[in-house]
N, C-alpha and C positions, 0 to 999 in steps of 0.2 A: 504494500500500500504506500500511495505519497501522496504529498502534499505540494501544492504550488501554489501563488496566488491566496485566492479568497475560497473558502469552502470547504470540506469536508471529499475527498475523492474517496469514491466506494469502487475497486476494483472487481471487476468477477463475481458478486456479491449476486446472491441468490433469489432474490426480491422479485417476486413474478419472474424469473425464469427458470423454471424448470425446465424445459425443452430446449433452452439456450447455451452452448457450452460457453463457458467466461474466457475471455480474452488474458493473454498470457503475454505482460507489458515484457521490454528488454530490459535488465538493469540498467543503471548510470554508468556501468563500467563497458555495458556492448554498444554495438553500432544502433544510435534510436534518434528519434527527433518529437521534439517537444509540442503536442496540439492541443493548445488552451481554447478551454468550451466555455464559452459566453453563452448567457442565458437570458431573452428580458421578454416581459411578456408586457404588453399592452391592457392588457387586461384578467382579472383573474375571477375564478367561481368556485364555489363547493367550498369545502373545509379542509381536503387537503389533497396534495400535489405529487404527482411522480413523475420523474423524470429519469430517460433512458437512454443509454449511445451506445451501439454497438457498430464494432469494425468488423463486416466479411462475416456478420451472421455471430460473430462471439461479444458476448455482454463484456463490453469497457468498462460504464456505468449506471450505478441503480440506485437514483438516493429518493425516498419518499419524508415529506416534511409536512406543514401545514401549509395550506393554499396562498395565507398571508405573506409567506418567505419571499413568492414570486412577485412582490410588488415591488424590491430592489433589483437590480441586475448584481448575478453571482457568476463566479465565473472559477472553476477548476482546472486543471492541467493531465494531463498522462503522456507516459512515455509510448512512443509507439513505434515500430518498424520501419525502418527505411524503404517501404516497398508498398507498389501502387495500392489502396482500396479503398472499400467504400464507407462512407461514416451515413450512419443514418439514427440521426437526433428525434426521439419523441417526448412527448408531455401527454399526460391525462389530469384532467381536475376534477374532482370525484366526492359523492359524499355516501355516507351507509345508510339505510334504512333498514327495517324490520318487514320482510315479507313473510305470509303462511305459503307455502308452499308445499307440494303433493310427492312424498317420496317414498319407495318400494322396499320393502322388505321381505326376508324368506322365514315362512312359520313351519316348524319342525311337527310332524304327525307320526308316533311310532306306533305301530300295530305287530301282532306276534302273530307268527304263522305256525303250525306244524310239519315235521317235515320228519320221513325217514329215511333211514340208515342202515347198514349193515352192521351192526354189534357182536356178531358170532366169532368166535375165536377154533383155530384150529379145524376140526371138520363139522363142527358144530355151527350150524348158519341160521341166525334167526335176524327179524329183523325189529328194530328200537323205533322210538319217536321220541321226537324232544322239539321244543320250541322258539325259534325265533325270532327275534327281531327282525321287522322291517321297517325303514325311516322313509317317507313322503315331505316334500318339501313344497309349498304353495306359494305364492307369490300373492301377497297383500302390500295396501295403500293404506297411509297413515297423510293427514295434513300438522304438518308443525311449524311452528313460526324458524326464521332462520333469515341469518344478517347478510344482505347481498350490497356488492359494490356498485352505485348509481352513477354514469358518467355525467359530469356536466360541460364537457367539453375537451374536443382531443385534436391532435393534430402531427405530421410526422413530416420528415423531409430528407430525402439521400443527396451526398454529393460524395464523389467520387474522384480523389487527387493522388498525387505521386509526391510525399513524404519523402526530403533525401536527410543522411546523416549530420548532427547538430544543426538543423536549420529549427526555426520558430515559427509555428501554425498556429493561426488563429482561426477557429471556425464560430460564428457568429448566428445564433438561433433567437429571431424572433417571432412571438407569438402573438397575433393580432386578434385572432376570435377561432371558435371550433371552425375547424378545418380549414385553415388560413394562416399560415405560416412561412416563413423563409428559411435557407441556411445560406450563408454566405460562406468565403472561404479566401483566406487572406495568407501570404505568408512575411511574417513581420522583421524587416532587416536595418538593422540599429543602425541610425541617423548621425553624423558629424556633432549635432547636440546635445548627445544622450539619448533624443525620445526612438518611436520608432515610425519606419514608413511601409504603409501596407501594400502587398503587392499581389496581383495574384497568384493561387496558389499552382506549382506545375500540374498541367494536365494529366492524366492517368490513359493508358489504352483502355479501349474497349475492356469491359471482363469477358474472361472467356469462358464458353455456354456448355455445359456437360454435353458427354455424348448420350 
């Protein structure tokens, strides 16, 4: 895990992704290049906020806060590979409610049967009965209340660059209203003054498509 900038960076973190493998940053000591995620949103709803970046399909980041956080612009850092892909930045603002809701269960029915056997020993053949168990299993409906997540506005957006060794990335996600969003994509090369000057960021080829 690191830290750069403003915020809290959750690497690989597990946070709604279960089907997502987490992104595997390079240390400071291998070949990476630095891409700081701005965040600002124009507007905000619900009670609270998650935000998500993943590069090439692996979760970068997962950090869920209150809704209110998004009223400032926050901005974290990762290390990333020197090698073309694609960053795709989302947000959901969301709040919970109490629904009843209709879910299935299996009810266990055991009944005994009898049944025979051969018991005879030697040349002796007679035949036994004994009894058992049989299990049925049925499928019933029950209504119970139960806490579901309510979206109040989402929005997502891919860009897709070529990341070279110690350069400085800045990728730029604003959010204007559900489903209307930008990501920009800047790479930032230190000025004669100190500050920096943005530039864009190198183009990436094509991804290439399974066979």
């Amino acid at each position: 895990m690191s830290r750069f900038g403003t915020g809290l960076l959750v690497v690989g973190a597990a946070l709604g992704t279960a089907c997502v493998p987490p992104y595997e940053p390079p240390t400071a000591s291998q070949p990476h290049a630095v891409v700081k995620l701005r965040r600002t949103y124009d507007q905000t709803a619900g009670t609270h906020l998650n935000e998500s970046v993943d590069i090439d399909e692996h979760a970068a980041l997962r950090e869920g806060t209150h809704s209110g956080v998004g009223r400032a612009p926050r901005t974290d850092s990762i290390l990333a590979h020197p090698v073309p892909g694609t960053f795709v930045v989302s947000s959901n603002f969301f709040h919970h409610e109490t629904h009843l809701v209709q879910e299935s269960y299996q009810e266990s029915h055991t009944t005994y049967r009898m049944e025979s056997y051969s018991c005879g020993t030697g040349t002796s053949y007679r035949t036994c009965s004994r009894s058992v168990p049989h299990t049925e299993y049925t499928t019933k409906y029950r209504t119970v209340p139960k806490t579901v997540e309510v979206s109040d506005g989402s929005c997502a957006r891919a860009i897709r660059f070529a990341p070279q060794d110690q350069h400085v990335y800045l990728l730029q996600y604003t959010y204007q209203a559900p489903s209307a969003c930008s990501l920009s994509c800047y790479e930032q090369v230190q000025s004669p003054g100190g500050g920096f000057k943005n530039l864009p960021c190198p183009a990436a080829p094509p991804q290439a498509e399974d066979d």
